[in-house]
PDB file of N, CA, C and O in Angstrom:
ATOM      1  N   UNK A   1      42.343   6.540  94.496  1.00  0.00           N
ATOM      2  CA  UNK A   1      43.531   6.569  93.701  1.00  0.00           C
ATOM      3  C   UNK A   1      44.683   7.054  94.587  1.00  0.00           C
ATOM      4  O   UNK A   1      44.531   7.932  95.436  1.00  0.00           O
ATOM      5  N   UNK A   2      45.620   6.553  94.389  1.00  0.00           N
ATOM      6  CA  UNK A   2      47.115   6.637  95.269  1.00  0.00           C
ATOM      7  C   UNK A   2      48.506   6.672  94.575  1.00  0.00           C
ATOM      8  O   UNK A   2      48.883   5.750  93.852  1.00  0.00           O
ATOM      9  N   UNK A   3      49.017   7.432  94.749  1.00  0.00           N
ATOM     10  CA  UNK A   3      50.849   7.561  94.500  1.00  0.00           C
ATOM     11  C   UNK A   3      51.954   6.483  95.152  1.00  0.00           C
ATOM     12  O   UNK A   3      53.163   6.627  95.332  1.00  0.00           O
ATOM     13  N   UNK A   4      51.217   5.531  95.389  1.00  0.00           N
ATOM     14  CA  UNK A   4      52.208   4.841  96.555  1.00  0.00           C
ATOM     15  C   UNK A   4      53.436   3.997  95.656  1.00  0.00           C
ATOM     16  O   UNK A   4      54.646   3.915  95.865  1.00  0.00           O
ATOM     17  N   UNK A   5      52.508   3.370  94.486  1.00  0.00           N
ATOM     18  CA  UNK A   5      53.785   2.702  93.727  1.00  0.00           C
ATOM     19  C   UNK A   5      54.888   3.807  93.195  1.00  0.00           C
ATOM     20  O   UNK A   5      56.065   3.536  93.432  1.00  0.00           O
ATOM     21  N   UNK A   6      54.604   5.002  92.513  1.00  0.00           N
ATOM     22  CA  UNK A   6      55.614   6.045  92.079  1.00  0.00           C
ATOM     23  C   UNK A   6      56.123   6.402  93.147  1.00  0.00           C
ATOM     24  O   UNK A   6      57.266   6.846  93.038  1.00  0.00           O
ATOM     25  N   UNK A   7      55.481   6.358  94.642  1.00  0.00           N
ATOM     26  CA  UNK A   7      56.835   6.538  95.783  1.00  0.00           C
ATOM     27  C   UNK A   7      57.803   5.886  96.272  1.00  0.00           C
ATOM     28  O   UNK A   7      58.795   6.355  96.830  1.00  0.00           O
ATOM     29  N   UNK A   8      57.471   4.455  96.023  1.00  0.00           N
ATOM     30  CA  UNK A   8      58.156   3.516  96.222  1.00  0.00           C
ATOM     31  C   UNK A   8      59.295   3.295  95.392  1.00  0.00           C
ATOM     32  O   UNK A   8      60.384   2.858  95.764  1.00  0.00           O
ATOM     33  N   UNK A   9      58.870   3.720  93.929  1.00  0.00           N
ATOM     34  CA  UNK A   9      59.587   3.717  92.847  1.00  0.00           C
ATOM     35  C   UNK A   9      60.968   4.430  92.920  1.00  0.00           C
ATOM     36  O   UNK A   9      61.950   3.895  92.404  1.00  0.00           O
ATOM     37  N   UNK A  10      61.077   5.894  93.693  1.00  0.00           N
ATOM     38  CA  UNK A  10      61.735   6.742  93.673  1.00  0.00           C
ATOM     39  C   UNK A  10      62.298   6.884  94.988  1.00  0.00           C
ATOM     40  O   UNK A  10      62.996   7.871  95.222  1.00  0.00           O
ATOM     41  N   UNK A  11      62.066   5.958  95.938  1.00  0.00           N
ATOM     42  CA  UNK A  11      62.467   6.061  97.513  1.00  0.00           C
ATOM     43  C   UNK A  11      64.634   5.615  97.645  1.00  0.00           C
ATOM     44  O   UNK A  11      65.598   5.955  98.331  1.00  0.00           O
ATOM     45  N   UNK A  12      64.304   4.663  96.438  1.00  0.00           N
ATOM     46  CA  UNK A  12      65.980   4.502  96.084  1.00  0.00           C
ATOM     47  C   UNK A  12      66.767   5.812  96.126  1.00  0.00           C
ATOM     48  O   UNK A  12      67.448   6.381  96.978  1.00  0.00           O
ATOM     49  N   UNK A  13      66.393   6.068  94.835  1.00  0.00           N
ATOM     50  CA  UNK A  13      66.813   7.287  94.563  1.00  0.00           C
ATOM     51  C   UNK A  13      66.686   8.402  95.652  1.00  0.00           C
ATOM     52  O   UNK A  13      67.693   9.103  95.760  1.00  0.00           O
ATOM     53  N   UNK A  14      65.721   8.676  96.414  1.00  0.00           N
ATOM     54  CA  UNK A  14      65.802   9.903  97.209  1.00  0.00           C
ATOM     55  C   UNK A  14      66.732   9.570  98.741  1.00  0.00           C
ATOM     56  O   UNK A  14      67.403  10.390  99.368  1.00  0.00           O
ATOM     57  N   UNK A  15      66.516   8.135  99.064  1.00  0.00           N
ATOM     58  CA  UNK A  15      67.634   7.545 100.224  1.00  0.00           C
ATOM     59  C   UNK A  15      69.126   7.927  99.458  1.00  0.00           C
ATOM     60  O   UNK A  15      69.989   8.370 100.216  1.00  0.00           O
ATOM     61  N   UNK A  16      69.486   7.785  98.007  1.00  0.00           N
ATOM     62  CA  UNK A  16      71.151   7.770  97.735  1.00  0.00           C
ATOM     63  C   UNK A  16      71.461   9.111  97.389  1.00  0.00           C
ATOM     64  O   UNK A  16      72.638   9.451  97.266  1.00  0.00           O
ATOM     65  N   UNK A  17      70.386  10.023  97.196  1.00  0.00           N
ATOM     66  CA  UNK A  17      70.953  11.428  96.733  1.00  0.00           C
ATOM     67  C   UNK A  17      71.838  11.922  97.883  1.00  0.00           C
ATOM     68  O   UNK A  17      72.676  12.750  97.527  1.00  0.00           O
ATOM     69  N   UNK A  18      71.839  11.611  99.131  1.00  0.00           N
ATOM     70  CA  UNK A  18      72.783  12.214  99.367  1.00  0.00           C
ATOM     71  C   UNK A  18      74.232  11.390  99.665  1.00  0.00           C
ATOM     72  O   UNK A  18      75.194  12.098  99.963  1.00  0.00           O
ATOM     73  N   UNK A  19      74.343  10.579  99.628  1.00  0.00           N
ATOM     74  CA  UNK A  19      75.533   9.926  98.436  1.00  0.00           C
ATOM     75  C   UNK A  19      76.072  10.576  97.306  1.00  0.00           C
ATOM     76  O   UNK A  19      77.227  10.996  97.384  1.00  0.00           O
ATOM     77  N   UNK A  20      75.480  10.715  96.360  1.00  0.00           N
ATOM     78  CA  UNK A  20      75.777  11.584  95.217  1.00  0.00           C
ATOM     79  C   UNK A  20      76.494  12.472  94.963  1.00  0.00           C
ATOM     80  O   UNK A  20      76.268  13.293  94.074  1.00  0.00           O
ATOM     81  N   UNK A  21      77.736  12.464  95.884  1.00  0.00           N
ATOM     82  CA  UNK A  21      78.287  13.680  95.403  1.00  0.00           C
ATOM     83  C   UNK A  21      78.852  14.321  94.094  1.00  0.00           C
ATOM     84  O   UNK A  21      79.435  15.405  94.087  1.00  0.00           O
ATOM     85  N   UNK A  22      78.594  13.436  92.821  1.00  0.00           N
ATOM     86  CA  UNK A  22      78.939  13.893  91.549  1.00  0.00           C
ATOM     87  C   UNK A  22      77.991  14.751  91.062  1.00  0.00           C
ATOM     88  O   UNK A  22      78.331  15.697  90.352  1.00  0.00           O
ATOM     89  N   UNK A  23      76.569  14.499  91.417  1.00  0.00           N
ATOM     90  CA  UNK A  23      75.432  15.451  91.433  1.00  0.00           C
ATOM     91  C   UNK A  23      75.637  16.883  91.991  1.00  0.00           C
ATOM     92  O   UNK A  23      75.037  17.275  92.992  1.00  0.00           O
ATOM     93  N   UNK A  24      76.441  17.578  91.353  1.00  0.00           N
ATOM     94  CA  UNK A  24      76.648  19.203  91.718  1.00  0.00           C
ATOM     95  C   UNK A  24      76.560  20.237  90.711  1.00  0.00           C
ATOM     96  O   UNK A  24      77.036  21.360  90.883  1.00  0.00           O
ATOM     97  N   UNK A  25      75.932  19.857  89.617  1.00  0.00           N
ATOM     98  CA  UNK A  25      75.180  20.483  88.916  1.00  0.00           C
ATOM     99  C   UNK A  25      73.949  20.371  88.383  1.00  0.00           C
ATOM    100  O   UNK A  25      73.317  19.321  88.494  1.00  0.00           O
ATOM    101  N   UNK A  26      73.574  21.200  87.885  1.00  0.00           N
ATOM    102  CA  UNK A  26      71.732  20.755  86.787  1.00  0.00           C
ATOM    103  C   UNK A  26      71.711  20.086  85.990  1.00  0.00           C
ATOM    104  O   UNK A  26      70.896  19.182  85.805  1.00  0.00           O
ATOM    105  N   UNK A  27      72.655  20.401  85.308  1.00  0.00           N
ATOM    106  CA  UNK A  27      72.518  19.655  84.407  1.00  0.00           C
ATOM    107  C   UNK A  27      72.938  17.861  84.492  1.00  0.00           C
ATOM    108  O   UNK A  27      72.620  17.045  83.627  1.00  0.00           O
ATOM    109  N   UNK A  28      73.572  17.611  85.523  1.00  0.00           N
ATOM    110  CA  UNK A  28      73.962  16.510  86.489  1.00  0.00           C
ATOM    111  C   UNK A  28      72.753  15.624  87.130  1.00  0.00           C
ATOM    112  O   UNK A  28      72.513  14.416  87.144  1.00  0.00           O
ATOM    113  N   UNK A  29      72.152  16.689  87.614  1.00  0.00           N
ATOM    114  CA  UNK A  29      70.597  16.541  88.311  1.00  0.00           C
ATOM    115  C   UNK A  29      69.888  16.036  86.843  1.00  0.00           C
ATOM    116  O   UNK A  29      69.643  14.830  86.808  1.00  0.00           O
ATOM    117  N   UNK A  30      69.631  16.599  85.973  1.00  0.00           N
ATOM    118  CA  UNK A  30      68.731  16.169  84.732  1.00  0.00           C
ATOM    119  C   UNK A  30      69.012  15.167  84.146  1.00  0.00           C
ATOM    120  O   UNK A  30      68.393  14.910  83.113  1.00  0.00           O
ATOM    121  N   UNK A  31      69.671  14.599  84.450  1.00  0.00           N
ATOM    122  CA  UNK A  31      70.676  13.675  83.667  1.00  0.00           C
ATOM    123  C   UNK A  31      70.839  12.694  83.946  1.00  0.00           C
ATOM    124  O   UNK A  31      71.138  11.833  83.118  1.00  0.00           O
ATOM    125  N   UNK A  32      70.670  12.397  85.541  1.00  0.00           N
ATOM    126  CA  UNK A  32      70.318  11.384  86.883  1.00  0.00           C
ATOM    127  C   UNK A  32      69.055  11.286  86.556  1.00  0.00           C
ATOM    128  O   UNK A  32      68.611  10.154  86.360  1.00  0.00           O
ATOM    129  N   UNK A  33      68.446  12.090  86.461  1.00  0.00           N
ATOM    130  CA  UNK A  33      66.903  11.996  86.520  1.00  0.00           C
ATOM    131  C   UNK A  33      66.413  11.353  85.251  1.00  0.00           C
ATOM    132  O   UNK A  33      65.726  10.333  85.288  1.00  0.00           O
ATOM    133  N   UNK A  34      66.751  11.925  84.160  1.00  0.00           N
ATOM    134  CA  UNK A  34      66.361  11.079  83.279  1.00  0.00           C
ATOM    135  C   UNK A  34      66.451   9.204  82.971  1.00  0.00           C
ATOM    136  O   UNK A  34      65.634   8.344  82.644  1.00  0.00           O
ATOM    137  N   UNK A  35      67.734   9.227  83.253  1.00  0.00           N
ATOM    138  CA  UNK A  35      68.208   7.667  83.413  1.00  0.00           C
ATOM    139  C   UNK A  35      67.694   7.089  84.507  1.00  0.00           C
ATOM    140  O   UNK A  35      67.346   5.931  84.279  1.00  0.00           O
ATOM    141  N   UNK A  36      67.448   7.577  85.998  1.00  0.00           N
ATOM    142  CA  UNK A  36      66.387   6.751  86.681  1.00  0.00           C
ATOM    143  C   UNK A  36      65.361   6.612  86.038  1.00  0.00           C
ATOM    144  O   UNK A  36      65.327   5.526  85.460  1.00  0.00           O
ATOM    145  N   UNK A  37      64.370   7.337  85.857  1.00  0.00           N
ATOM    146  CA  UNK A  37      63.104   7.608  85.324  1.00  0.00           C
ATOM    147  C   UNK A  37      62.871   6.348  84.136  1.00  0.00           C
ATOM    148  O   UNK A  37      62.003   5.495  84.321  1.00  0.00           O
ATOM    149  N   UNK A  38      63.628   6.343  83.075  1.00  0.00           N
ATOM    150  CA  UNK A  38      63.987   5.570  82.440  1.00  0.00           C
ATOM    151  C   UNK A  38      64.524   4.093  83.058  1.00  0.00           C
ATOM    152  O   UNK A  38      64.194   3.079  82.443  1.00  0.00           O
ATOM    153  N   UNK A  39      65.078   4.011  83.870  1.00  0.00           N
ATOM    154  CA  UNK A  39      65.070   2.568  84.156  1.00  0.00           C
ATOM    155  C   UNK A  39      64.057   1.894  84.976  1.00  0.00           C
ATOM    156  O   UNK A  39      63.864   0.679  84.992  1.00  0.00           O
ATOM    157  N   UNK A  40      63.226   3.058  85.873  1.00  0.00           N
ATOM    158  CA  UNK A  40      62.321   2.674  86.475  1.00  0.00           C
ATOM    159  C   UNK A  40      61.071   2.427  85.537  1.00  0.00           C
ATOM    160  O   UNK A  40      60.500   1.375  85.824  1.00  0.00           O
ATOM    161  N   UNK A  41      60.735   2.838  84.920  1.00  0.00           N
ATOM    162  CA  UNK A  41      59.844   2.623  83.941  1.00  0.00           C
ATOM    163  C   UNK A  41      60.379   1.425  83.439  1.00  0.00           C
ATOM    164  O   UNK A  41      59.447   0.623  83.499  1.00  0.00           O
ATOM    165  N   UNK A  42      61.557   0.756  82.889  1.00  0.00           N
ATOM    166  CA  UNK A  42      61.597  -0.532  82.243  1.00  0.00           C
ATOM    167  C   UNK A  42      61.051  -1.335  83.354  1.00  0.00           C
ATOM    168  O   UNK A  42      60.165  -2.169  83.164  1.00  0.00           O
ATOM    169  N   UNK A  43      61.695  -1.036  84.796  1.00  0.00           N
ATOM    170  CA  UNK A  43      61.202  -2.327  85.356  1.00  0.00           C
ATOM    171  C   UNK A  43      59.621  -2.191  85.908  1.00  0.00           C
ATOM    172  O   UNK A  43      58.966  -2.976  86.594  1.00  0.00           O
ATOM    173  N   UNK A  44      59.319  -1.071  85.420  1.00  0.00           N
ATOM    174  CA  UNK A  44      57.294  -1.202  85.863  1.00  0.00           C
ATOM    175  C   UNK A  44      57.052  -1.626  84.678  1.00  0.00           C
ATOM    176  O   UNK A  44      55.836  -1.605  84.491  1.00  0.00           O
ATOM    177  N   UNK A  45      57.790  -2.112  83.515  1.00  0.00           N
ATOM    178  CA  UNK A  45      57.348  -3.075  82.604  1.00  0.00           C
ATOM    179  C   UNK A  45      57.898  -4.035  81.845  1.00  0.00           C
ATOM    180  O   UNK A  45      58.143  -4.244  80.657  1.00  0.00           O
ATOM    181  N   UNK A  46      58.082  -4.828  83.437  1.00  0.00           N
ATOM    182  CA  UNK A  46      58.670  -6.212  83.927  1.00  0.00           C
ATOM    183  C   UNK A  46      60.127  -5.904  82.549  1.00  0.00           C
ATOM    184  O   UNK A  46      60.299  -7.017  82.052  1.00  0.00           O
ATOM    185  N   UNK A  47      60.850  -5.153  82.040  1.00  0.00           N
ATOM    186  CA  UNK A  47      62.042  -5.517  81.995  1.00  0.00           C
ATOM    187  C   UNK A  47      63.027  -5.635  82.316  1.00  0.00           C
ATOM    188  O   UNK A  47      62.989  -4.715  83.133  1.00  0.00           O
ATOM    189  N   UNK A  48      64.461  -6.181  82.443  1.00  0.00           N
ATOM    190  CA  UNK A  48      66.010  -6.293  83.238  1.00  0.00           C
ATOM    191  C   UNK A  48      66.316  -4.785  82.714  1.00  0.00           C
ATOM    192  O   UNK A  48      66.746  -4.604  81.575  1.00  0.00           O
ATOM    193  N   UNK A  49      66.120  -3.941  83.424  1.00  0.00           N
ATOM    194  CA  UNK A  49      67.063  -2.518  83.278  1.00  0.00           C
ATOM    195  C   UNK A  49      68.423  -2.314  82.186  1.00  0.00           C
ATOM    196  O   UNK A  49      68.691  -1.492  81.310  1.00  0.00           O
ATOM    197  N   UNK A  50      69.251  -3.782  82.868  1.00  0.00           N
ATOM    198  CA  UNK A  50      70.629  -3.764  82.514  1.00  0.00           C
ATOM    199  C   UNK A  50      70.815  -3.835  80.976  1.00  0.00           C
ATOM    200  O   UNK A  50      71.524  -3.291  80.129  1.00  0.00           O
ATOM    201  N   UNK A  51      69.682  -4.916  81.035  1.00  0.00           N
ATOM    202  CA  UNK A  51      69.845  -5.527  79.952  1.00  0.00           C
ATOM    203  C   UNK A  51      69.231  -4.626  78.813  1.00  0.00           C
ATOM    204  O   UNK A  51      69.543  -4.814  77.638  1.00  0.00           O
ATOM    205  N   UNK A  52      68.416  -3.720  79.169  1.00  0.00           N
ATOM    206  CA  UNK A  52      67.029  -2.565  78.593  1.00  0.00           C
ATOM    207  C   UNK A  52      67.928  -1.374  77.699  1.00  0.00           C
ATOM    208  O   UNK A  52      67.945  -0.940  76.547  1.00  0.00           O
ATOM    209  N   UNK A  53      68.717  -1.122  79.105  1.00  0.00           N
ATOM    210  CA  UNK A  53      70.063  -0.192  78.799  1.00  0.00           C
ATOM    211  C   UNK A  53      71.090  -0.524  77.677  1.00  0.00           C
ATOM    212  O   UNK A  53      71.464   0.356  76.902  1.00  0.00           O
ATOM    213  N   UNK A  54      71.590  -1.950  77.593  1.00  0.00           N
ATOM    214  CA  UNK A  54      72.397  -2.184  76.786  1.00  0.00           C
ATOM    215  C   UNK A  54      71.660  -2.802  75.473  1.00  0.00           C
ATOM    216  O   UNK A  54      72.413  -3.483  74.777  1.00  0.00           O
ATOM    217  N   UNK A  55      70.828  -2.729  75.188  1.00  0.00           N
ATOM    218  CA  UNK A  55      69.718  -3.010  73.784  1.00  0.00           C
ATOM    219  C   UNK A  55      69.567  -1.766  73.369  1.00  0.00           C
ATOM    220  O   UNK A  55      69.693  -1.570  72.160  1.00  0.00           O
ATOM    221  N   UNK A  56      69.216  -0.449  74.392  1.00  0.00           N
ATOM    222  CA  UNK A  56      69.100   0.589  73.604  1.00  0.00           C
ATOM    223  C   UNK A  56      70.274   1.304  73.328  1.00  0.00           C
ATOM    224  O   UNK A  56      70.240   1.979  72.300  1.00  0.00           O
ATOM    225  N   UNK A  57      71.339   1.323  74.014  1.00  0.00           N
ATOM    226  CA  UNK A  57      72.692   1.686  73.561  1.00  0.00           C
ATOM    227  C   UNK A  57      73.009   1.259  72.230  1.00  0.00           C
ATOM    228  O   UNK A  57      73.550   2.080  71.490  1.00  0.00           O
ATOM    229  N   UNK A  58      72.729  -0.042  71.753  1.00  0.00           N
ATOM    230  CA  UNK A  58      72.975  -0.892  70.921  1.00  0.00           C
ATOM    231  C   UNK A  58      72.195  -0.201  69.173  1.00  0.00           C
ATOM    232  O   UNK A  58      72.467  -0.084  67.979  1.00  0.00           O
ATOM    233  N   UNK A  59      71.557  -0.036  69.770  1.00  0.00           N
ATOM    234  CA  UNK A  59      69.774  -0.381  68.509  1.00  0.00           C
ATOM    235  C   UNK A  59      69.937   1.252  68.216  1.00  0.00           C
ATOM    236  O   UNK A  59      69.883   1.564  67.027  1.00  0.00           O
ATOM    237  N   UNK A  60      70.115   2.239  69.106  1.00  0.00           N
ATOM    238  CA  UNK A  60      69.467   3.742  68.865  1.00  0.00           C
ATOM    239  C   UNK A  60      70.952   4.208  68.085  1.00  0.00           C
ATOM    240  O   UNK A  60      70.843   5.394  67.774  1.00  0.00           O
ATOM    241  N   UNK A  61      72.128   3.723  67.726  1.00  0.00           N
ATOM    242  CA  UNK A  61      73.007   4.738  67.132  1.00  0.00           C
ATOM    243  C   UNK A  61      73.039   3.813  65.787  1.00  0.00           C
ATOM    244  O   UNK A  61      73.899   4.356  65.094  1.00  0.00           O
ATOM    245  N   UNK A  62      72.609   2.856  65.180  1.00  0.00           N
ATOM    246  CA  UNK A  62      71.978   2.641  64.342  1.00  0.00           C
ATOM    247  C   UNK A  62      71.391   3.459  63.636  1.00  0.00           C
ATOM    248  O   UNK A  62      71.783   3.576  62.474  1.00  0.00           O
ATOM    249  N   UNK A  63      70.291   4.265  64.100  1.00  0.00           N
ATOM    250  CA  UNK A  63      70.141   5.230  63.816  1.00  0.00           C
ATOM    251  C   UNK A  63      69.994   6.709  63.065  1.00  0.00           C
ATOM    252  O   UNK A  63      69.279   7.458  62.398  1.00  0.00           O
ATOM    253  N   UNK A  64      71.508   6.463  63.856  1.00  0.00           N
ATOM    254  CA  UNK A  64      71.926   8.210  64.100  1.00  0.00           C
ATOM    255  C   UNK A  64      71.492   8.967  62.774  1.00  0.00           C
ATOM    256  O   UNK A  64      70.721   9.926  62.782  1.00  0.00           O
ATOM    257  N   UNK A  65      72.115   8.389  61.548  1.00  0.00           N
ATOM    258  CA  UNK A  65      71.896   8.859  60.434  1.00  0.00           C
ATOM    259  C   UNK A  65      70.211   9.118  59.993  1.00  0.00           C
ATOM    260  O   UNK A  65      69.786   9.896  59.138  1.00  0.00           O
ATOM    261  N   UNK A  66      69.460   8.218  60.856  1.00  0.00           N
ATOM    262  CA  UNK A  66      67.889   8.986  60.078  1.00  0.00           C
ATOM    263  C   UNK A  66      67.526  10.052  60.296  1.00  0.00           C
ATOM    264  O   UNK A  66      68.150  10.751  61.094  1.00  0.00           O
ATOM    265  N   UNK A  67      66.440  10.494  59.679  1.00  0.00           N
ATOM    266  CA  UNK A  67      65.589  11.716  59.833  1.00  0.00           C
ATOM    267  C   UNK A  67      64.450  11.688  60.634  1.00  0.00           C
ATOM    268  O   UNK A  67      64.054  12.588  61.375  1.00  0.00           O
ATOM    269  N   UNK A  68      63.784  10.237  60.371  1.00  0.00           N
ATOM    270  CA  UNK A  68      62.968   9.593  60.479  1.00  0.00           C
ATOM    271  C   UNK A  68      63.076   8.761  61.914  1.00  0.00           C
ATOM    272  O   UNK A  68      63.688   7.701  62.046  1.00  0.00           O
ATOM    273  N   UNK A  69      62.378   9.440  62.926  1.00  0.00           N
ATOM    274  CA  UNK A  69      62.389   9.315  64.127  1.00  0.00           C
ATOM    275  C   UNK A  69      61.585   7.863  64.378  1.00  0.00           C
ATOM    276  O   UNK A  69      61.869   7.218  65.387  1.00  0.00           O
ATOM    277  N   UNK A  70      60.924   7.535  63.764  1.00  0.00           N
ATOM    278  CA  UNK A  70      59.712   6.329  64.113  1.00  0.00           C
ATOM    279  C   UNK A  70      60.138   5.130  64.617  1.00  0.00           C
ATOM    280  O   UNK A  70      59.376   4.437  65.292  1.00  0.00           O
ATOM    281  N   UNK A  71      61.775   4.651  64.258  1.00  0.00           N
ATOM    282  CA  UNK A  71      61.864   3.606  64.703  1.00  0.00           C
ATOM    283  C   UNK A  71      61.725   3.564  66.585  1.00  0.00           C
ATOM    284  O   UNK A  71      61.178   2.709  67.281  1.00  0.00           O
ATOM    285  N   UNK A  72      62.513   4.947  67.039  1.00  0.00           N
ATOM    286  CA  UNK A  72      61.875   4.860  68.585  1.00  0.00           C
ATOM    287  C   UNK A  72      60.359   4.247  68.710  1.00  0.00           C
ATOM    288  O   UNK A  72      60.417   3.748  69.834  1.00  0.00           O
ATOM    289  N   UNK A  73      59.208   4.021  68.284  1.00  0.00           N
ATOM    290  CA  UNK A  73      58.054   3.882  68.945  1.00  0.00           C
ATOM    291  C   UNK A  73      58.388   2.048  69.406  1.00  0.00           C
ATOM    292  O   UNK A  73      57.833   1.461  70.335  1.00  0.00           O
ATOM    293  N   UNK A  74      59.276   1.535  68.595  1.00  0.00           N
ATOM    294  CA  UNK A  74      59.834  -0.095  68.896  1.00  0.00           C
ATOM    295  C   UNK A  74      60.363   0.071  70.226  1.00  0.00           C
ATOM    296  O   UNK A  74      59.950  -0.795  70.997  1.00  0.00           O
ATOM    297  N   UNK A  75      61.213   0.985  70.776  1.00  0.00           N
ATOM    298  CA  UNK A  75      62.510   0.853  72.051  1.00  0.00           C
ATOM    299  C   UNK A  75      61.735   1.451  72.804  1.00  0.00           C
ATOM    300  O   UNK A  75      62.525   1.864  73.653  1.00  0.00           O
ATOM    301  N   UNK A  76      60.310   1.951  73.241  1.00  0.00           N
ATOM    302  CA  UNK A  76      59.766   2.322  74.270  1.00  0.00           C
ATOM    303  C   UNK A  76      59.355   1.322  75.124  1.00  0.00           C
ATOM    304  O   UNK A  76      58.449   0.718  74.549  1.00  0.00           O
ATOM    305  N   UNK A  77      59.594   0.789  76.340  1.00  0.00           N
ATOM    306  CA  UNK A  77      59.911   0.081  77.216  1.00  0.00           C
ATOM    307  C   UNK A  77      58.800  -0.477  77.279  1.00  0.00           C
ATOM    308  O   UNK A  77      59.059  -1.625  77.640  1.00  0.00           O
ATOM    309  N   UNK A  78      57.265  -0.338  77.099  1.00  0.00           N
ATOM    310  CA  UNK A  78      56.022  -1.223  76.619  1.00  0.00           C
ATOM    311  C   UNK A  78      56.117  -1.604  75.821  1.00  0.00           C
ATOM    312  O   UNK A  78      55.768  -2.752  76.097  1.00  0.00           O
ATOM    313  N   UNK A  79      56.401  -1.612  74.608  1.00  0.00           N
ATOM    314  CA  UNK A  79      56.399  -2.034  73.002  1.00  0.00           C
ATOM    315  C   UNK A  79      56.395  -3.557  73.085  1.00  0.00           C
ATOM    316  O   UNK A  79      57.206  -4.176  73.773  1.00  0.00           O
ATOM    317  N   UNK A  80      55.792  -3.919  72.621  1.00  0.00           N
ATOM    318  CA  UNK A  80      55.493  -5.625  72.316  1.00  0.00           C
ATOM    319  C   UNK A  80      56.923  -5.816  71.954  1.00  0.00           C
ATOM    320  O   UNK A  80      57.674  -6.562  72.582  1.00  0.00           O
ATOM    321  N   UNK A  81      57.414  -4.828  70.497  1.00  0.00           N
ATOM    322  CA  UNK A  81      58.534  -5.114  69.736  1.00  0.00           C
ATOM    323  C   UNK A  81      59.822  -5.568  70.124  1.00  0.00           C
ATOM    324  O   UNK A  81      60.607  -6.286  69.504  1.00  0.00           O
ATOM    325  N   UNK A  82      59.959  -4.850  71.655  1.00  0.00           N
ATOM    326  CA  UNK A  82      61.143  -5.700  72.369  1.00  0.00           C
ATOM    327  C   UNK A  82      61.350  -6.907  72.286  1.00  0.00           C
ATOM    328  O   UNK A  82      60.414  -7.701  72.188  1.00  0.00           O
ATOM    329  N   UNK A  83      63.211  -7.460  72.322  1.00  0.00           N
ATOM    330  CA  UNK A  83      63.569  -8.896  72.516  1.00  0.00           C
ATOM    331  C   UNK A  83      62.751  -9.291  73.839  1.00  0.00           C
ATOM    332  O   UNK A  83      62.255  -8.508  74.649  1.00  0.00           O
ATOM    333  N   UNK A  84      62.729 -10.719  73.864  1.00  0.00           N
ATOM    334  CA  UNK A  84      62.703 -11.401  74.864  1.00  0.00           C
ATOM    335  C   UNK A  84      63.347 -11.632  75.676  1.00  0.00           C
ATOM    336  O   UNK A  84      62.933 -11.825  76.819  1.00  0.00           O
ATOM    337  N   UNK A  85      64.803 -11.691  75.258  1.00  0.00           N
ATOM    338  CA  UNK A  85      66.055 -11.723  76.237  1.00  0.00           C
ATOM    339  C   UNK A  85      65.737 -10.381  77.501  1.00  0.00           C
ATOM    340  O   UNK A  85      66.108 -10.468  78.672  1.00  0.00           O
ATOM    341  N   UNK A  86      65.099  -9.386  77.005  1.00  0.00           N
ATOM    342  CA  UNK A  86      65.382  -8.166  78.020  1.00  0.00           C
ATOM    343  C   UNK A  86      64.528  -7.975  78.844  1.00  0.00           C
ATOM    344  O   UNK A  86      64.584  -7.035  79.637  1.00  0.00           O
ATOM    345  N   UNK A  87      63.028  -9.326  78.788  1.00  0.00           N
ATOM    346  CA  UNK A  87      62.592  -9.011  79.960  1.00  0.00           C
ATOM    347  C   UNK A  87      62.381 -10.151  80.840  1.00  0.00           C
ATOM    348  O   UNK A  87      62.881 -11.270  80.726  1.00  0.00           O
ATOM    349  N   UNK A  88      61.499  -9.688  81.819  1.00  0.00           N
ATOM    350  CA  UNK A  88      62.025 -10.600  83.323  1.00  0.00           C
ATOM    351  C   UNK A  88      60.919 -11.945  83.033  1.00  0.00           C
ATOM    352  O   UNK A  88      59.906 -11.874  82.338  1.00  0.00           O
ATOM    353  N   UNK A  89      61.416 -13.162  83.765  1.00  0.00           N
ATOM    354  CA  UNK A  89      60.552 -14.311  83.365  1.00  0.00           C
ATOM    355  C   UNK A  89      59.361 -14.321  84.006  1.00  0.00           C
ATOM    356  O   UNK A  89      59.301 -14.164  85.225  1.00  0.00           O
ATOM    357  N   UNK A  90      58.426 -14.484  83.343  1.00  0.00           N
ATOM    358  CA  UNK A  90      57.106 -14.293  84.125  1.00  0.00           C
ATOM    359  C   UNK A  90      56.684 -15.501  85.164  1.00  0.00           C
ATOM    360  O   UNK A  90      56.899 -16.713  85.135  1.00  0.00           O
ATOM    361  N   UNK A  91      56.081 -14.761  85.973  1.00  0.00           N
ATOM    362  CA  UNK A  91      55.847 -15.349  87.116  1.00  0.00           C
ATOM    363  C   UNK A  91      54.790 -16.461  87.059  1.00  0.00           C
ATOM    364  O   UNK A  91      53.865 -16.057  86.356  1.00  0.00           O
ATOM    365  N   UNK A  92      54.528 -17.854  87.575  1.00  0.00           N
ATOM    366  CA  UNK A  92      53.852 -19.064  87.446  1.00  0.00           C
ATOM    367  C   UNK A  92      53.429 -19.120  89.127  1.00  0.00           C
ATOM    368  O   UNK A  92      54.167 -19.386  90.076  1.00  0.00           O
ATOM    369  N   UNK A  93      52.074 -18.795  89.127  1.00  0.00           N
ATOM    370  CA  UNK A  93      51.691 -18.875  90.315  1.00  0.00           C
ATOM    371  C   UNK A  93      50.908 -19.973  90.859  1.00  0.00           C
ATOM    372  O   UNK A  93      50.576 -19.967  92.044  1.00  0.00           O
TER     373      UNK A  93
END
């Protein structure tokens, strides 16, 4: 067993941090981190990020008003329930 795909995953990110100079706080840092984390995960399941991002922007303040948290188990980036538009065309080998 090996870490190599989660290093690969995050090698972006650790080459541009120091770029980053808006990253000068924690809460800055957590915040980066979450939204990579989150987009990297869409695309380890084959979805367009961009497109991942702007469906859940869309769909989650809908929302806002419930109590009733459940509709998230649909917008988790495996979920069958996703459009089609948001993920990548599968490959024909």
């Amino acid at each position: 067993m090996d870490n190599n795909a989660s290093e690969r995953a995050i090698r972006g990110f650790c080459v541009g941090m120091k770029n980053w100079q808006m990253i000068d706080t924690i809460n800055g840092a957590q915040s980066s981190a979450i939204i990579y984390s989150i987009a990297e995960t869409a695309k380890a399941n084959n979805l367009k990020p961009h497109e991942y991002f702007e469906y859940l922007l869309t769909e989650i303040p809908k929302h806002m008003g419930d109590t009733d948290r459940s509709f998230l188990d649909n917008q988790v980036p495996w979920s069958e329930m996703l459009p089609e538009s948001i993920r990548k065309p599968k490959k024909i080998n």
